[in-house]
mmCIF file of the N, C-alpha and C atoms, coordinates in Angstrom:
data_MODEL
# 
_entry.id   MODEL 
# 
loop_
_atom_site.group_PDB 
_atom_site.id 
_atom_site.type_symbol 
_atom_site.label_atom_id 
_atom_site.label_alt_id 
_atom_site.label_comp_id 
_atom_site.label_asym_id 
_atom_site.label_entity_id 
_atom_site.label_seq_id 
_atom_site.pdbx_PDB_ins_code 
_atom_site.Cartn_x 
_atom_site.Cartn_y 
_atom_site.Cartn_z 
_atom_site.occupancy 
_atom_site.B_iso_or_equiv 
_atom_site.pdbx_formal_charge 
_atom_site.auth_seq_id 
_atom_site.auth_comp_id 
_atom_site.auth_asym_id 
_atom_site.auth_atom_id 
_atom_site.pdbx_PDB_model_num 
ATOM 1   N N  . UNK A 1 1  ? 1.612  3.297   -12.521 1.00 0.00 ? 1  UNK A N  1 
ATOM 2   C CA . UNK A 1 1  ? 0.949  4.587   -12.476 1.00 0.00 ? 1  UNK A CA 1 
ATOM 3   C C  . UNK A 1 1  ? 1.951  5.729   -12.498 1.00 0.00 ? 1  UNK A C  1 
ATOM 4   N N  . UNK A 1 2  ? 2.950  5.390   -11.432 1.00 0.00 ? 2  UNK A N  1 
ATOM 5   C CA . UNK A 1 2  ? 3.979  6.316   -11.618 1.00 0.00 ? 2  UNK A CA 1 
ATOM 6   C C  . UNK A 1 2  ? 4.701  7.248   -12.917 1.00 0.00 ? 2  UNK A C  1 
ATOM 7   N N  . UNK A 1 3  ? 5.383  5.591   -13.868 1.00 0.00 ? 3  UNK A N  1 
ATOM 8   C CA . UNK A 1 3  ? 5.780  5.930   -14.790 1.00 0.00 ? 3  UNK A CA 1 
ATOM 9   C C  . UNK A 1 3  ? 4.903  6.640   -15.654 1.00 0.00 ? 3  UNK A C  1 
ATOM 10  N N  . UNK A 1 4  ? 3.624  6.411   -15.467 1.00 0.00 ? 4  UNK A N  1 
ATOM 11  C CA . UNK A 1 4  ? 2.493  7.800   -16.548 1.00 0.00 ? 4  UNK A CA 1 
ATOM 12  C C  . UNK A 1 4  ? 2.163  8.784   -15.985 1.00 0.00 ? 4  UNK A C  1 
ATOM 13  N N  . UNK A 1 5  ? 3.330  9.027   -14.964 1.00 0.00 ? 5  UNK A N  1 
ATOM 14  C CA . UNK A 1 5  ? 3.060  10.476  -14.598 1.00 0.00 ? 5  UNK A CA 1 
ATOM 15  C C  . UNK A 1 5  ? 1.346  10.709  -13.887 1.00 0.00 ? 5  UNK A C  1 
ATOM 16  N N  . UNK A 1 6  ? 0.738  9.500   -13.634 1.00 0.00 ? 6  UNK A N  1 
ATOM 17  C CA . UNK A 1 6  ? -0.072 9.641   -12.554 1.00 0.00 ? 6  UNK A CA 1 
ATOM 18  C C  . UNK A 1 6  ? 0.155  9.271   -10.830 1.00 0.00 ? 6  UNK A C  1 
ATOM 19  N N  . UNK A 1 7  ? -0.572 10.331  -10.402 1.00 0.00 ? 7  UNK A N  1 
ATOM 20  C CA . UNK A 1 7  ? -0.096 10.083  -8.535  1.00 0.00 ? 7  UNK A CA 1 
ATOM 21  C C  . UNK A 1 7  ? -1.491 9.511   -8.069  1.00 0.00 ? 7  UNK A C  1 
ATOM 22  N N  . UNK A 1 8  ? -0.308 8.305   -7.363  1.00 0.00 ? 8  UNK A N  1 
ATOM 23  C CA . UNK A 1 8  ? -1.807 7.340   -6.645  1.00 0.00 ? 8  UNK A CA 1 
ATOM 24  C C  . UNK A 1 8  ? -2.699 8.576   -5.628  1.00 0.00 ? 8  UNK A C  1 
ATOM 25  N N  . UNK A 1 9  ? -3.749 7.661   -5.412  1.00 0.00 ? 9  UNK A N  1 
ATOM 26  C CA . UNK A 1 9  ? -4.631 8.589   -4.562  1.00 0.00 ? 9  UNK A CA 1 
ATOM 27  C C  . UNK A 1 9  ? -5.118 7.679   -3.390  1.00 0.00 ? 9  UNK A C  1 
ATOM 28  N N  . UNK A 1 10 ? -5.726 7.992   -2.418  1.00 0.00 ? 10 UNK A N  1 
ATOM 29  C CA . UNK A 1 10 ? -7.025 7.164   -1.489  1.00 0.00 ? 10 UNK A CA 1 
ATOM 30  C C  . UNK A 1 10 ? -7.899 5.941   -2.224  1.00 0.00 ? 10 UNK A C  1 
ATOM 31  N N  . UNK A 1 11 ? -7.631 6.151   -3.665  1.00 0.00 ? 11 UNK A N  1 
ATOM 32  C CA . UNK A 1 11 ? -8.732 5.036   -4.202  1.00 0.00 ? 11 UNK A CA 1 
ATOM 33  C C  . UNK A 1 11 ? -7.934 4.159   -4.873  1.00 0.00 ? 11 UNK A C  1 
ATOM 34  N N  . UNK A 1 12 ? -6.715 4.687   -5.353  1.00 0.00 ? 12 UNK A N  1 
ATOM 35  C CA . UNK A 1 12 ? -6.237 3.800   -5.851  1.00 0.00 ? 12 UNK A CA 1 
ATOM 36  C C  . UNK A 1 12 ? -5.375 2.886   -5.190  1.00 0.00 ? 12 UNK A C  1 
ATOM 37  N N  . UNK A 1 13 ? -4.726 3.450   -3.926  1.00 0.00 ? 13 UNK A N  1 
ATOM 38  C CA . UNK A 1 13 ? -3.632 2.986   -3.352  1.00 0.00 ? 13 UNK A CA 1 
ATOM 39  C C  . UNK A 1 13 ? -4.148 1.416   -2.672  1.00 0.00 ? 13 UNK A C  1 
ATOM 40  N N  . UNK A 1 14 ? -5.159 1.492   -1.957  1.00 0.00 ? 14 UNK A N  1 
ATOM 41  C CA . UNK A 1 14 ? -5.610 0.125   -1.605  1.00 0.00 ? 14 UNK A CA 1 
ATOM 42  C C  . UNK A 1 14 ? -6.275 -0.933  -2.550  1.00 0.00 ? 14 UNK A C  1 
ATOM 43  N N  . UNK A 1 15 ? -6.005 -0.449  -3.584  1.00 0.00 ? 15 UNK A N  1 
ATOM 44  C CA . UNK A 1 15 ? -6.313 -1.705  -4.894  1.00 0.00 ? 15 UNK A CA 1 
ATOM 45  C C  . UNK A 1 15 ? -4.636 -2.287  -5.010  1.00 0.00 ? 15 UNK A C  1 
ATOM 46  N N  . UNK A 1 16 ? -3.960 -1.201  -5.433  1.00 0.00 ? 16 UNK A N  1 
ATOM 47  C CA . UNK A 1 16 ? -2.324 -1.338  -5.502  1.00 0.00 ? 16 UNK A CA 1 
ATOM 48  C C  . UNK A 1 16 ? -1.897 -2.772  -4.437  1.00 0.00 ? 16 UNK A C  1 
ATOM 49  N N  . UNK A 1 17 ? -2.277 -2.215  -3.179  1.00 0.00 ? 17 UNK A N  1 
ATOM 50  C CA . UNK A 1 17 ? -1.950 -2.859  -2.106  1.00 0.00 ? 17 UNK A CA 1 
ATOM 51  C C  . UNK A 1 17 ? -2.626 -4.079  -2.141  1.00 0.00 ? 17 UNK A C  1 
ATOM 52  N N  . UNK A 1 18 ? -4.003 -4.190  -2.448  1.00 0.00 ? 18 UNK A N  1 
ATOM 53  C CA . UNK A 1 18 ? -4.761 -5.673  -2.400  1.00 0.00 ? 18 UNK A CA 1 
ATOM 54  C C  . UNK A 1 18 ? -3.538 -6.841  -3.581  1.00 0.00 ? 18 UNK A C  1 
ATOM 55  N N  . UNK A 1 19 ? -3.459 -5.870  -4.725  1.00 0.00 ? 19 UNK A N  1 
ATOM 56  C CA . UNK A 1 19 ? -2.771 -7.194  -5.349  1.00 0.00 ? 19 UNK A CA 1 
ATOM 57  C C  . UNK A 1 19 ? -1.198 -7.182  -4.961  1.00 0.00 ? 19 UNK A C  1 
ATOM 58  N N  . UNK A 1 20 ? -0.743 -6.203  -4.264  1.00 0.00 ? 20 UNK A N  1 
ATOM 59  C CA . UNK A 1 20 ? 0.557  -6.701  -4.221  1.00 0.00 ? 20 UNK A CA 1 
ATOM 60  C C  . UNK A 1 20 ? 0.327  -7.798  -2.874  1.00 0.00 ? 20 UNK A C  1 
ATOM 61  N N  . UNK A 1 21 ? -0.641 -7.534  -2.145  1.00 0.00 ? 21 UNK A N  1 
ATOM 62  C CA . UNK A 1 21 ? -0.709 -9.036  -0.893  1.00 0.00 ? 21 UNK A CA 1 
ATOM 63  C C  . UNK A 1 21 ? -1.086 -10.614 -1.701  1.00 0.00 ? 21 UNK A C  1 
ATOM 64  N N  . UNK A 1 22 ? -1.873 -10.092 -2.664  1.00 0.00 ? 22 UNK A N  1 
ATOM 65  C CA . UNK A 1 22 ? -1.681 -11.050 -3.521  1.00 0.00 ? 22 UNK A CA 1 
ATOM 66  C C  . UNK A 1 22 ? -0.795 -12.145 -4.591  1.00 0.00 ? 22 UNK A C  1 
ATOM 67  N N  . UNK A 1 23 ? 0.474  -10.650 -4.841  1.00 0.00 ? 23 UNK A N  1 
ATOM 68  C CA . UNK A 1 23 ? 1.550  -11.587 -5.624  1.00 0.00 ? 23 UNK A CA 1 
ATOM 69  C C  . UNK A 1 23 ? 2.128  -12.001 -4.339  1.00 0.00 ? 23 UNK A C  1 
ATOM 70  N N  . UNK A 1 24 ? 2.054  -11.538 -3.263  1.00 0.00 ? 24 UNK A N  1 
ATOM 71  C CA . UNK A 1 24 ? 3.433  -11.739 -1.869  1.00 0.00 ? 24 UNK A CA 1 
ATOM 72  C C  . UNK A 1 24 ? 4.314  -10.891 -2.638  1.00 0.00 ? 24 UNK A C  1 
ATOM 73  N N  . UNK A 1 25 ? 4.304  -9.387  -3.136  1.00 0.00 ? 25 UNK A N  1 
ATOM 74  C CA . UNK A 1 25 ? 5.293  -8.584  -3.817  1.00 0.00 ? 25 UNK A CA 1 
ATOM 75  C C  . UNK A 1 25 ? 5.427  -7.550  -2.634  1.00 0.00 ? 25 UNK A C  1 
ATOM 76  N N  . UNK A 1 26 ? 5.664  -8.119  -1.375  1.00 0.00 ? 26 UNK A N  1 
ATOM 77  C CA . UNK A 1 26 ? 6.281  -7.577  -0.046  1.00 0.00 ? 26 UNK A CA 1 
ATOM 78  C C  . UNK A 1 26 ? 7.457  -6.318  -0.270  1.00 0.00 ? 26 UNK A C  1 
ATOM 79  N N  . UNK A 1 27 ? 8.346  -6.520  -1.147  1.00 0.00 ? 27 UNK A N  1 
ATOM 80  C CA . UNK A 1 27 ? 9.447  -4.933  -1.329  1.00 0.00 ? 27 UNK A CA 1 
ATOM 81  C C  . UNK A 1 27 ? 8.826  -3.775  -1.836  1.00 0.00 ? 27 UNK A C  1 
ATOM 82  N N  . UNK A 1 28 ? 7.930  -4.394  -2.842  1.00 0.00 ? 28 UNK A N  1 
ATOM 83  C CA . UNK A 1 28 ? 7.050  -3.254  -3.549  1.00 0.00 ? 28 UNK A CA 1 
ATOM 84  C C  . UNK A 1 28 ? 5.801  -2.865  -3.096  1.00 0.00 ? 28 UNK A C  1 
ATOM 85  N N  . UNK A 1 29 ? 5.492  -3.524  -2.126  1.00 0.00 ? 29 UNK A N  1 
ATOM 86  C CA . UNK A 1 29 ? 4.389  -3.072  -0.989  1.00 0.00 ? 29 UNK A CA 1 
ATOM 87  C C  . UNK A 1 29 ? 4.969  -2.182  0.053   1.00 0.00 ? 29 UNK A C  1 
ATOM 88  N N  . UNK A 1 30 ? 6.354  -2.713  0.352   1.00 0.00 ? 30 UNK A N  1 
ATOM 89  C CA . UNK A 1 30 ? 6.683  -1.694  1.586   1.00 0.00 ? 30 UNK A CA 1 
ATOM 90  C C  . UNK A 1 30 ? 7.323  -0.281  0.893   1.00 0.00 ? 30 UNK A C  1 
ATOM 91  N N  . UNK A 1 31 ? 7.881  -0.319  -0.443  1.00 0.00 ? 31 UNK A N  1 
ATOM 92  C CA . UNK A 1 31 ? 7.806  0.928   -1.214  1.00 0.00 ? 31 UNK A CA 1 
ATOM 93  C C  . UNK A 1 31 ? 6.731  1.985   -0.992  1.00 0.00 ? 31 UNK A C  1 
ATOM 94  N N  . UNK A 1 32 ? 5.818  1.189   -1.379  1.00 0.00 ? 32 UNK A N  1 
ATOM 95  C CA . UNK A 1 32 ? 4.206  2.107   -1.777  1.00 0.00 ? 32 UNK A CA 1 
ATOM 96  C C  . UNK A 1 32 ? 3.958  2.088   -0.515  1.00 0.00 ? 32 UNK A C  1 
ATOM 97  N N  . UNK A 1 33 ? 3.938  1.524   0.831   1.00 0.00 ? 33 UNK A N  1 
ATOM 98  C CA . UNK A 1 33 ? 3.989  2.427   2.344   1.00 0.00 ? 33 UNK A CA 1 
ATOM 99  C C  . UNK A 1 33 ? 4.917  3.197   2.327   1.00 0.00 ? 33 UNK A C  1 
ATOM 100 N N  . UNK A 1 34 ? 6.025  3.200   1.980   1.00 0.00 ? 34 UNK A N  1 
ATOM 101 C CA . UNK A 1 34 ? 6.776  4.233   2.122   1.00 0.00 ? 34 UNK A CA 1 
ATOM 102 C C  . UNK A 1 34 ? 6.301  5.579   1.600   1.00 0.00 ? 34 UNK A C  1 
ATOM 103 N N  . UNK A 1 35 ? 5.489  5.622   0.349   1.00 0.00 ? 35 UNK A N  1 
ATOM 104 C CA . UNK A 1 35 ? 5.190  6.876   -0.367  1.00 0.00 ? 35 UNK A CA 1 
ATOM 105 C C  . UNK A 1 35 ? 4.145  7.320   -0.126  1.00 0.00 ? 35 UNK A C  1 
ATOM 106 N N  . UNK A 1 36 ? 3.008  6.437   0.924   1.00 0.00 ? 36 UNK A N  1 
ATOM 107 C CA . UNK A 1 36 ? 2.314  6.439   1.628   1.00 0.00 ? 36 UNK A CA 1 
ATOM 108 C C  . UNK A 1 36 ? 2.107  7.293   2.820   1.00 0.00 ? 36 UNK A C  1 
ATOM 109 N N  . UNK A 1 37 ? 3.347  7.029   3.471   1.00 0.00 ? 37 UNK A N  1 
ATOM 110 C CA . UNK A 1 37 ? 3.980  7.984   4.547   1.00 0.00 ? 37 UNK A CA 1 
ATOM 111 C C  . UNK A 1 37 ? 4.107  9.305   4.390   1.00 0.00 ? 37 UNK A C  1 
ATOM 112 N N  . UNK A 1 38 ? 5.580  9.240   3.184   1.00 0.00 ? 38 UNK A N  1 
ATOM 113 C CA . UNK A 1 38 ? 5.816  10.612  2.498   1.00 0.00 ? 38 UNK A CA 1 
ATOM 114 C C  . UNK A 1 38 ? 4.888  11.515  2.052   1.00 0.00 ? 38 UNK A C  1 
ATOM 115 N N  . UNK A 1 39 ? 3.736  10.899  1.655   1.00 0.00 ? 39 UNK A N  1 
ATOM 116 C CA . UNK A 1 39 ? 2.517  11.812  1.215   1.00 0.00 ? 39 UNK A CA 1 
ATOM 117 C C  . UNK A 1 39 ? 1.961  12.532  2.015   1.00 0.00 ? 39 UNK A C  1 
ATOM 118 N N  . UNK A 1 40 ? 1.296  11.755  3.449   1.00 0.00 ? 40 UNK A N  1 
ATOM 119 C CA . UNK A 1 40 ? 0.532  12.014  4.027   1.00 0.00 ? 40 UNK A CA 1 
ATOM 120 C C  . UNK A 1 40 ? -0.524 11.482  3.990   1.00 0.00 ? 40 UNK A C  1 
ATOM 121 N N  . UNK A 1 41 ? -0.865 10.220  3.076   1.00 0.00 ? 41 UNK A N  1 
ATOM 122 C CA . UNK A 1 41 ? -2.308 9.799   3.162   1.00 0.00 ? 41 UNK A CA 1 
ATOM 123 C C  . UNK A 1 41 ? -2.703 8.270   3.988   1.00 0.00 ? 41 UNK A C  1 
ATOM 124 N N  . UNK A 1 42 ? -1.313 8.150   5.120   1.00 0.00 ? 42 UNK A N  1 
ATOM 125 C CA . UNK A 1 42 ? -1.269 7.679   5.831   1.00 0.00 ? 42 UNK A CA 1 
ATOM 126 C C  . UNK A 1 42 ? -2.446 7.529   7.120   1.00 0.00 ? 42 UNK A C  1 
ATOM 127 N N  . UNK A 1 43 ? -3.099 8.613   6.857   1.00 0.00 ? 43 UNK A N  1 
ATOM 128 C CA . UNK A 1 43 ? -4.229 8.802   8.012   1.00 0.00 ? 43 UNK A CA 1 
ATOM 129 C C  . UNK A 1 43 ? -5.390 8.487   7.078   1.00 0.00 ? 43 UNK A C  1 
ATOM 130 N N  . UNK A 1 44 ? -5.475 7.726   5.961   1.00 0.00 ? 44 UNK A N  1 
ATOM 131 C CA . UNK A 1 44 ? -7.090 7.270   5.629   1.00 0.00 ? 44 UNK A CA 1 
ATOM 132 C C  . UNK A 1 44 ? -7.273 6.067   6.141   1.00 0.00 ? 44 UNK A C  1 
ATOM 133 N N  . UNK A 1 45 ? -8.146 6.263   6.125   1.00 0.00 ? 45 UNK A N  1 
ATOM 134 C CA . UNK A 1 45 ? -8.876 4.529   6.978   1.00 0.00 ? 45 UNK A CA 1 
ATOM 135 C C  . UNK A 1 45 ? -8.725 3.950   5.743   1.00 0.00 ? 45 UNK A C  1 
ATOM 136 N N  . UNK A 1 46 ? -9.331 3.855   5.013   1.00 0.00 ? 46 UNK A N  1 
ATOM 137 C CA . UNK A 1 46 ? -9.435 3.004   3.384   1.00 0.00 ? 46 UNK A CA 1 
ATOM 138 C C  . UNK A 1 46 ? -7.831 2.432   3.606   1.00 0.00 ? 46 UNK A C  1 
ATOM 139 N N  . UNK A 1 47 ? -6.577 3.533   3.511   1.00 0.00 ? 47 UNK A N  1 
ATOM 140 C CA . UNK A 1 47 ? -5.705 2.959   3.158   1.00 0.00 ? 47 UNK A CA 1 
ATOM 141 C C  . UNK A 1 47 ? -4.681 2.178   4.522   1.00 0.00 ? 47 UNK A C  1 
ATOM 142 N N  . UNK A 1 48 ? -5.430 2.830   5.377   1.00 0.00 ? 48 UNK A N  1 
ATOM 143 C CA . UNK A 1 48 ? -4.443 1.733   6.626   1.00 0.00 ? 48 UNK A CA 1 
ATOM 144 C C  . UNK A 1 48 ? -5.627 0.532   6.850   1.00 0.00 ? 48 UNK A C  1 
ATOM 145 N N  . UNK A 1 49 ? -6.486 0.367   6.420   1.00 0.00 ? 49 UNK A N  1 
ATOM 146 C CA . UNK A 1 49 ? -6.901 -1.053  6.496   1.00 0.00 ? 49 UNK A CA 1 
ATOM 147 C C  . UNK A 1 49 ? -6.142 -1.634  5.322   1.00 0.00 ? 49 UNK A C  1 
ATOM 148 N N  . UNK A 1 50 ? -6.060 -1.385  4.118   1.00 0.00 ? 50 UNK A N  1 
ATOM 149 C CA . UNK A 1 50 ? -5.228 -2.037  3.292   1.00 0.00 ? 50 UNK A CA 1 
ATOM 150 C C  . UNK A 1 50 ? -3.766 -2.131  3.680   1.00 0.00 ? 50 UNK A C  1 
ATOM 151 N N  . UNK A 1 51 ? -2.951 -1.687  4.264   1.00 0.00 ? 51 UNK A N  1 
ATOM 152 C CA . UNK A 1 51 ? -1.576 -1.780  4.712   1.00 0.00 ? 51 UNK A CA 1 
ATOM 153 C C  . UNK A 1 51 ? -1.744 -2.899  5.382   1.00 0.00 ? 51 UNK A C  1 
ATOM 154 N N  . UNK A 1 52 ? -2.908 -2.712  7.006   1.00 0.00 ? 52 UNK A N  1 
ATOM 155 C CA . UNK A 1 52 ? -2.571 -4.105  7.882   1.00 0.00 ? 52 UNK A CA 1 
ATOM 156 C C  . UNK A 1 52 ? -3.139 -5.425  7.283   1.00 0.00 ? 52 UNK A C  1 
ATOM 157 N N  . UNK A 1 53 ? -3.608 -5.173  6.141   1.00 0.00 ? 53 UNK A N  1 
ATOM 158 C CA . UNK A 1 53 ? -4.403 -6.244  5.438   1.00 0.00 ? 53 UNK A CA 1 
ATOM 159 C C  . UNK A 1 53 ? -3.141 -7.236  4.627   1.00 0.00 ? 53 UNK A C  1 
ATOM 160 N N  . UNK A 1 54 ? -2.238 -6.213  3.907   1.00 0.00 ? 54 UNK A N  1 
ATOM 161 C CA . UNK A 1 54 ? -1.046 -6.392  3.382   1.00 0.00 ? 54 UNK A CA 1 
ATOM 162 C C  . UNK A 1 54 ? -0.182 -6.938  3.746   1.00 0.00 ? 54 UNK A C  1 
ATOM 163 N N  . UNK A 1 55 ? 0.034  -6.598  5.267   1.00 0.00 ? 55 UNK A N  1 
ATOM 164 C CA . UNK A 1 55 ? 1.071  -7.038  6.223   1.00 0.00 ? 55 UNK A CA 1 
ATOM 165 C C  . UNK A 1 55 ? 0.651  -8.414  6.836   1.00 0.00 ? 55 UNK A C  1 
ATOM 166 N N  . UNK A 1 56 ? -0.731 -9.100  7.355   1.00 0.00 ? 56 UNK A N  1 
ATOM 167 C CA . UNK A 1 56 ? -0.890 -9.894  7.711   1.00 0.00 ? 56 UNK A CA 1 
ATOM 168 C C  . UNK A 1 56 ? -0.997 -11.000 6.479   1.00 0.00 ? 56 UNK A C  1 
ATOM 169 N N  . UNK A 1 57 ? -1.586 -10.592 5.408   1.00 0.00 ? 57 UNK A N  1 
ATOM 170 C CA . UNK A 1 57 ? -1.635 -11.731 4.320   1.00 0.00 ? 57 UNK A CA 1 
ATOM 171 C C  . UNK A 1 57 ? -0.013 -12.124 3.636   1.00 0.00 ? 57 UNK A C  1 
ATOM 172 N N  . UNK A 1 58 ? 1.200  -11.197 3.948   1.00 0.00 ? 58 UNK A N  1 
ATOM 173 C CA . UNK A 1 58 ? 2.202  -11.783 3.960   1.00 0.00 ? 58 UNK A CA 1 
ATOM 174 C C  . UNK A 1 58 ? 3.013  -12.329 5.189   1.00 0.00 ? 58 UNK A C  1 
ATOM 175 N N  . UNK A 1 59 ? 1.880  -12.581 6.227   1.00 0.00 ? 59 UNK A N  1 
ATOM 176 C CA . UNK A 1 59 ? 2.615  -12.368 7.665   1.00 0.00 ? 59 UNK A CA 1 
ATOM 177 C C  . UNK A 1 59 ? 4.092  -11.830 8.189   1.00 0.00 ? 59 UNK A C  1 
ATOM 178 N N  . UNK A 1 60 ? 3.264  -10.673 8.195   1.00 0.00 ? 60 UNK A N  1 
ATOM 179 C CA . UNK A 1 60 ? 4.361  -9.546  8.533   1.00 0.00 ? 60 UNK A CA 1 
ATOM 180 C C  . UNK A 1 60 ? 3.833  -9.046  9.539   1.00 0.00 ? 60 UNK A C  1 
ATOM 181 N N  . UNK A 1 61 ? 2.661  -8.712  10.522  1.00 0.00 ? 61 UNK A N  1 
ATOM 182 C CA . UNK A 1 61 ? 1.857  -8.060  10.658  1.00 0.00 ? 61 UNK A CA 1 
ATOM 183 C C  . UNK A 1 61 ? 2.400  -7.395  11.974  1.00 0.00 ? 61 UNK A C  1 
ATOM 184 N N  . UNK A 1 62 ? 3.402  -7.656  12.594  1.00 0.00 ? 62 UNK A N  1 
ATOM 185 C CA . UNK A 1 62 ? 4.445  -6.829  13.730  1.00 0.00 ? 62 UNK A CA 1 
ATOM 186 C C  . UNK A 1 62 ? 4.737  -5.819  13.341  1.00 0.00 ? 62 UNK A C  1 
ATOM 187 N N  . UNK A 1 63 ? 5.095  -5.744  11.772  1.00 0.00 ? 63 UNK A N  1 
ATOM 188 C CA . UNK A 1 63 ? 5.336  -4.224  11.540  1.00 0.00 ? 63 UNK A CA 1 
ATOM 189 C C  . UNK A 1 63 ? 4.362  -2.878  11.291  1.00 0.00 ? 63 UNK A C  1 
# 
């Protein structure tokens, strides 16, 4: 999405996140929390259920 010069949103970000728990693509999941953070859209419900969803399906879920 990036590279086309589109910015994730609330709708897209927890699709992002469903398949990266899916590949186990854990660096590039904790990226996209990172930009997550930086944004500010850290406070949607939509997208922090997808983070701890992320974190436990790679059991990570301490962090």
């Amino acid at each position: 999405m990036e590279s086309l010069g589109l910015a994730p949103d609330n709708s897209s970000l927890p699709l992002v996140l469903k398949a990266c728990a899916r590949l186990s693509a854990v660096e590039r999941g904790k990226g996209i929390h990172s930009s997550i953070w930086n944004s500010g859209l850290d406070k949607d419900v939509r997208i922090g259920t997808a983070l701890v969803d992320f974190y436990r399906k790679n059991g990570l879920i301490e962090i």
